[in-house]
C-alpha positions as CSV (number, residue, x, y, z in Angstrom):
1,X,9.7,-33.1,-14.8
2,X,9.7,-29.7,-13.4
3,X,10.9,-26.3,-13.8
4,X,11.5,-23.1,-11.5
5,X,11.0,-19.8,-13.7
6,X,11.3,-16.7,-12.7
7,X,13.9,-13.9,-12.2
8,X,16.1,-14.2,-9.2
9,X,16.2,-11.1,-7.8
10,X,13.4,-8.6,-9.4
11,X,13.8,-4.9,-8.2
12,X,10.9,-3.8,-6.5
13,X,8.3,-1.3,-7.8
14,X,8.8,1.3,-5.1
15,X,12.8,1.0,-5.7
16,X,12.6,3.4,-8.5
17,X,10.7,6.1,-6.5
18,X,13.5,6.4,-3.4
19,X,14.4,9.6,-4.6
20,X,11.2,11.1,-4.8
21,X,10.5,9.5,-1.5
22,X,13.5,11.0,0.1
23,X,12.1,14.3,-1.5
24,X,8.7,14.1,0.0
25,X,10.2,12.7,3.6
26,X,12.3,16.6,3.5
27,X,9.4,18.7,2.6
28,X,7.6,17.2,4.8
29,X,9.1,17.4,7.7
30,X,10.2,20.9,6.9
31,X,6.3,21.9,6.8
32,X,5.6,19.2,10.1
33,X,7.6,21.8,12.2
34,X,6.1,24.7,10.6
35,X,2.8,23.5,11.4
36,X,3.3,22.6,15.2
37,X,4.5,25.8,15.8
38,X,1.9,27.7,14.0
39,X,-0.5,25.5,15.9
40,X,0.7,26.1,19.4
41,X,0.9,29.5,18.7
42,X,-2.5,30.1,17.2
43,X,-4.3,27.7,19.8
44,X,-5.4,25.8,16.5
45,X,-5.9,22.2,16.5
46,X,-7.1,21.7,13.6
47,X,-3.6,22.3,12.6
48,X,-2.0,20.6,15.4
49,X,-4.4,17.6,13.7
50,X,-2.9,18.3,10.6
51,X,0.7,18.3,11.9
52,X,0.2,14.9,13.4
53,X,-1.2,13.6,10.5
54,X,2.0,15.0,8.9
55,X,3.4,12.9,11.3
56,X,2.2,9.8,10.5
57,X,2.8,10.9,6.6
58,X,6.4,11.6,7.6
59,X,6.6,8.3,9.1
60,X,4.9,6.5,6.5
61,X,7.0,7.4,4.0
62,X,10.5,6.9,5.7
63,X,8.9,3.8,6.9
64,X,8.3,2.8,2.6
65,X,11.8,4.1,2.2
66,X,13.4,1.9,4.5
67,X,11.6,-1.1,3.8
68,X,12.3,-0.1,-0.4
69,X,16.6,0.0,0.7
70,X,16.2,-3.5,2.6
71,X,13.9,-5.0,0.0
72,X,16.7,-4.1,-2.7
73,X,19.3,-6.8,-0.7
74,X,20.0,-9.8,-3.0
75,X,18.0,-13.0,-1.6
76,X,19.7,-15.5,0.6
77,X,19.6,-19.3,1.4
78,X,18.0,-18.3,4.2
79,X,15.8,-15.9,2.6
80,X,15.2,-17.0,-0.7
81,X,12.5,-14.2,-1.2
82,X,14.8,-11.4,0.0
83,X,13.3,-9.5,2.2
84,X,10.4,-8.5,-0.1
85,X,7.8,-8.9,2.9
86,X,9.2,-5.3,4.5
87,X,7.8,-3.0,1.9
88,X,4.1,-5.1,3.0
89,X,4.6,-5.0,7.0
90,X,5.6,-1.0,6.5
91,X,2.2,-0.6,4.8
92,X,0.2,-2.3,8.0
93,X,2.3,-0.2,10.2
94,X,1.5,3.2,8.0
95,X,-2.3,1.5,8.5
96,X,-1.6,1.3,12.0
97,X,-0.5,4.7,12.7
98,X,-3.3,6.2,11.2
99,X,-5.9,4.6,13.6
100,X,-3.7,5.9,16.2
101,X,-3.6,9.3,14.6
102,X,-7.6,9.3,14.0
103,X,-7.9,8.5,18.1
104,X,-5.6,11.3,19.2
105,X,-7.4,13.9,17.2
106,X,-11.1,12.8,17.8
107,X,-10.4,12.6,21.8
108,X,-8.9,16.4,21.5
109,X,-12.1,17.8,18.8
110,X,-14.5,16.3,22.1
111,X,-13.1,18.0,24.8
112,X,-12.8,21.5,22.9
113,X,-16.5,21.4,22.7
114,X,-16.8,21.3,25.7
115,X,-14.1,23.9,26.4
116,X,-13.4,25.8,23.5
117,X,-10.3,27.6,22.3
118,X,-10.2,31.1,21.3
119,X,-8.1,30.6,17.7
120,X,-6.1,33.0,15.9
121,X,-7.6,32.9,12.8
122,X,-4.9,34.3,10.2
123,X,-1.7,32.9,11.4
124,X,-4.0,29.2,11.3
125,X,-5.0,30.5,7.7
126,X,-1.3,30.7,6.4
127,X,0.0,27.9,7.5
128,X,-2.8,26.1,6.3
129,X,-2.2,27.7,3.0
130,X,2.0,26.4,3.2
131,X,1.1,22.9,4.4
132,X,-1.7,22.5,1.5
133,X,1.3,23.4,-0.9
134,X,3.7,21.3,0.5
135,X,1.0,18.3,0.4
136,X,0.4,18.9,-3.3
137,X,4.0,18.7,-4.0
138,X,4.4,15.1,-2.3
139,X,1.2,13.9,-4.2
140,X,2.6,14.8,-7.8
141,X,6.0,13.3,-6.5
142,X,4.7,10.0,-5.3
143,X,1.4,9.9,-8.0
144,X,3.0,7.5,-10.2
145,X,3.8,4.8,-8.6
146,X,0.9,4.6,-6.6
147,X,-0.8,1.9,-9.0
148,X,2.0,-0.3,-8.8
149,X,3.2,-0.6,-5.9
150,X,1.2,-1.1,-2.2
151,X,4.4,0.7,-0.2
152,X,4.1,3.3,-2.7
153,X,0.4,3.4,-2.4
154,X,0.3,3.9,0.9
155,X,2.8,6.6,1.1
156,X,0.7,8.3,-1.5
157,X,-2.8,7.7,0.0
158,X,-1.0,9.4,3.3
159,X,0.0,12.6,1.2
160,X,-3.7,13.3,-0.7
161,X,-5.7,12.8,3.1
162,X,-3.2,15.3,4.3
163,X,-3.9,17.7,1.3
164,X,-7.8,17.5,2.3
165,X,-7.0,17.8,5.7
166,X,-5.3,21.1,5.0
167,X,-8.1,22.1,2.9
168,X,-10.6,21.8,5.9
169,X,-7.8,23.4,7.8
170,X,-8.2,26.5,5.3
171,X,-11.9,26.6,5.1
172,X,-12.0,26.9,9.3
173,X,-9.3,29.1,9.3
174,X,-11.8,31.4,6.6
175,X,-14.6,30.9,8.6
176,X,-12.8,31.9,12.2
177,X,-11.6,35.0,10.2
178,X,-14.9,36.2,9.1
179,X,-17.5,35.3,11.9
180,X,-15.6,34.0,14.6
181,X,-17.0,30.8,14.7
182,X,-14.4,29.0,17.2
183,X,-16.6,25.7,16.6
184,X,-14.6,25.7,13.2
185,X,-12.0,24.8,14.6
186,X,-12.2,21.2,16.3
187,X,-15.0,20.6,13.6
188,X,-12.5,20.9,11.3
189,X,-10.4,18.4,13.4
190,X,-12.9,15.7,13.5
191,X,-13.4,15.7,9.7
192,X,-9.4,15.6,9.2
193,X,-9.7,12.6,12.0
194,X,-12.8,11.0,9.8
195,X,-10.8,11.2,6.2
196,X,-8.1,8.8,7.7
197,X,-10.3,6.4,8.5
198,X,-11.2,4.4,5.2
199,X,-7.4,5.1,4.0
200,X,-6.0,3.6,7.3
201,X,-9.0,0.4,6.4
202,X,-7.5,0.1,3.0
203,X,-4.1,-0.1,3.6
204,X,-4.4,-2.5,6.6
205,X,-7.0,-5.0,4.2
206,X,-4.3,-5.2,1.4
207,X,-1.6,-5.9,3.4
208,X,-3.2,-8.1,5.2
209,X,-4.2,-10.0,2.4
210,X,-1.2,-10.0,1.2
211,X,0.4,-11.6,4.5
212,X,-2.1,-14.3,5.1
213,X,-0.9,-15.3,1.3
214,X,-4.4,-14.7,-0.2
215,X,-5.3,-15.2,-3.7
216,X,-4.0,-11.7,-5.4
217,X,-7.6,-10.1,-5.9
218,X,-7.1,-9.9,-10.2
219,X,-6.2,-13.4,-10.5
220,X,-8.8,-15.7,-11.3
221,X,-7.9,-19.3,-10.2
222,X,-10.5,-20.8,-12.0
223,X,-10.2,-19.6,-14.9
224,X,-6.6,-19.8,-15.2
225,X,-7.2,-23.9,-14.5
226,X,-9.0,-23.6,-17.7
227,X,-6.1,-21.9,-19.5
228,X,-4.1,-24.8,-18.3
229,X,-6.2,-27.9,-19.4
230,X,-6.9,-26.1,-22.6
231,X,-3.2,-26.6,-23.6
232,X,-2.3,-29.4,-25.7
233,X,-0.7,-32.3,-23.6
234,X,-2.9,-31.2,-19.9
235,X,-4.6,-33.9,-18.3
236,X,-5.9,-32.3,-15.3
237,X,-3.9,-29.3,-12.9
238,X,-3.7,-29.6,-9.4
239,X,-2.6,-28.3,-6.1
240,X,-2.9,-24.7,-7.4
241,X,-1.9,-21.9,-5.5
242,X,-1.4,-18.4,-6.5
243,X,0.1,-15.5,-3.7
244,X,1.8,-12.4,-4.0
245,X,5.4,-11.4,-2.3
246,X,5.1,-7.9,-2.7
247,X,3.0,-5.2,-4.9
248,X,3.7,-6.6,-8.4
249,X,5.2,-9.7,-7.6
250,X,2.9,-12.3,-7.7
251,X,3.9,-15.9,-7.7
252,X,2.3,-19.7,-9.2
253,X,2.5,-23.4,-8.1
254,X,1.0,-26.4,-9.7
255,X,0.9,-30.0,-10.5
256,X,-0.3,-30.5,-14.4
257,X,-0.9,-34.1,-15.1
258,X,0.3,-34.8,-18.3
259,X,-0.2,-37.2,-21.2
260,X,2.2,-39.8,-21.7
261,X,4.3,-38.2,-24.2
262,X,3.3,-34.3,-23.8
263,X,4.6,-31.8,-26.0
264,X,8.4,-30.5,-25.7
265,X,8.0,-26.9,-24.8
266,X,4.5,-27.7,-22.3
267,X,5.9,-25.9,-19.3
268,X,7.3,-22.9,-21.9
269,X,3.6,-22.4,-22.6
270,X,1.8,-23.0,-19.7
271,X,4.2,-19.9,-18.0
272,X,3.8,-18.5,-21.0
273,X,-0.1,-18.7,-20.7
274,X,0.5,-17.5,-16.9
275,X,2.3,-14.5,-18.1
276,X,0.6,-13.2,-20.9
277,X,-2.9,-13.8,-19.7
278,X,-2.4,-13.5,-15.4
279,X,0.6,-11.3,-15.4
280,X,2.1,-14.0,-13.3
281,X,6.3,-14.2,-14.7
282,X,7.2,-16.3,-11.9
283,X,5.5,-19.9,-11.9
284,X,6.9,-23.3,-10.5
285,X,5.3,-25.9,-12.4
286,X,5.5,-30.1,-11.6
287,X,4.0,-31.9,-14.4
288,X,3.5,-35.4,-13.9
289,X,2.5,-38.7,-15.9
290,X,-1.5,-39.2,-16.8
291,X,-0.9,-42.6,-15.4
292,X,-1.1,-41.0,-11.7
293,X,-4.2,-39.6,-12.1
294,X,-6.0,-42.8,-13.1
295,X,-4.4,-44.9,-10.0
296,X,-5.7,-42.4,-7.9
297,X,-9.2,-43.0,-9.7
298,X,-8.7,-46.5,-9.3
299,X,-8.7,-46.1,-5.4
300,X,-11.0,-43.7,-5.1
């Protein structure tokens, strides 16, 4: 006896953030061209870091929008998961970007120690000051959904490093202005370059994780094997496996050996149990007879 429960087709997460995504992509981009301009022309690159970390937040985010619109298409035969997967591989990518990002800005911080830049220190201060306020508004846009969903997380996490990197945009700006100090400037750079980092390891571990079909990190196998056999009618649960699709939808196979004459509504419970206790909803559960589990004793 078995059963396959679950809803077909569950909307994603990160679907019911598309138009605050779509928000964030424009603001951003407006404030991306703003800032490469103000960069080039005040010799800046601490803001011509900032502007390609904009970059990689411009492209994160259209990246988590595009994978959000395929992600919504109705699963197939082929496909019986939909295409689910997207909205993880779009999260590596934004990972992988901003490696690339941190590369690009650390090579250009080294060589302007060795041959610095003569900044102009107020037009670098006001763009700054736009770019911060253009960050802040992706962040409150995007803040809510960063919890529940890894795409949305990501797109986030992108937004906030930018805000700081704007911030140590501003206080090199200040300190150009008021001493002169063009060491301020790819200083600055390298700590915008150095605040990617641990995001860009973050985002890369979780999707990974979630590719190579780990355990999702707040489920507890073991002790949801002790739910199981402490259900009236459980024998013994086997063959348990426990993955994640995408952010918030994680999934639940196993083989419960069951008594002879188990209860009616055993599989009800036990994704019940899965639901209540593990947040899992979508569980495909084999139970089998008791008898099976003393032949294979027998031959052991």
């Amino acid at each position: 006896m078995g059963a396959n429960h679950g809803p077909a087709a569950p909307a994603t997460v990160s679907g019911a953030y598309r138009r605050r995504m779509l928000l964030t992509i424009t603001v951003t981009a407006a404030v991306l061209v703003l800032q490469v301009v103000g960069g080039l022309l005040s010799g800046s690159l601490a803001l011509l870091a900032d502007s390609g970390h904009m970059l990689t937040d411009l492209s994160g985010v259209a990246l988590a929008l595009l994978a959000v619109q395929v992600a919504q298409r109705s699963p197939t035969l082929r496909r019986t998961f939909g295409h689910y997967r997207l909205e993880i591989l779009a999260a590596l990518a934004n990972a992988v970007l901003l490696v690339a990002v941190f590369a690009w800005v650390a090579y250009g911080a080294v060589r302007r120690f060795g041959e610095p830049v003569e900044v102009r220190g107020g037009l670098m201060l006001t763009v700054a000051l736009v770019g911060l306020a253009a960050n802040l508004v992706g962040v409150v846009l995007l803040r809510g959904g960063k919890d529940r969903s890894l795409n949305l997380r990501g797109a986030y996490l992108e937004v906030l490093g930018d805000a700081l990197g704007s911030v140590a945009a501003i206080a090199a700006a200040v300190t150009i202005q008021l001493t002169g100090w063009q060491y301020a400037d790819p200083i600055a750079s390298l700590l915008i370059g150095v605040m990617i980092l641990p995001r860009a390891y973050l985002l890369g571990r979780d999707a990974l994780r979630v590719l190579l079909e780990a355990t999702p990190a707040d489920v507890d196998l073991a002790e949801l094997r002790t739910h199981f056999l402490a259900e009236d009618g459980v024998r013994e649960v086997h063959d348990l496996h426990a993955w994640t699709i995408t952010s918030g939808m994680p999934v639940l196979t196993a083989h419960v050996v069951a008594d002879p004459h188990p209860p009616a509504d055993l599989l009800t419970r036990l994704r019940r149990c899965a639901a209540d206790h593990f947040g899992i909803s979508h569980a495909t559960l084999q139970t089998e007879p008791a008898r099976r589990l003393c032949d294979e004793a027998s031959h052991a």
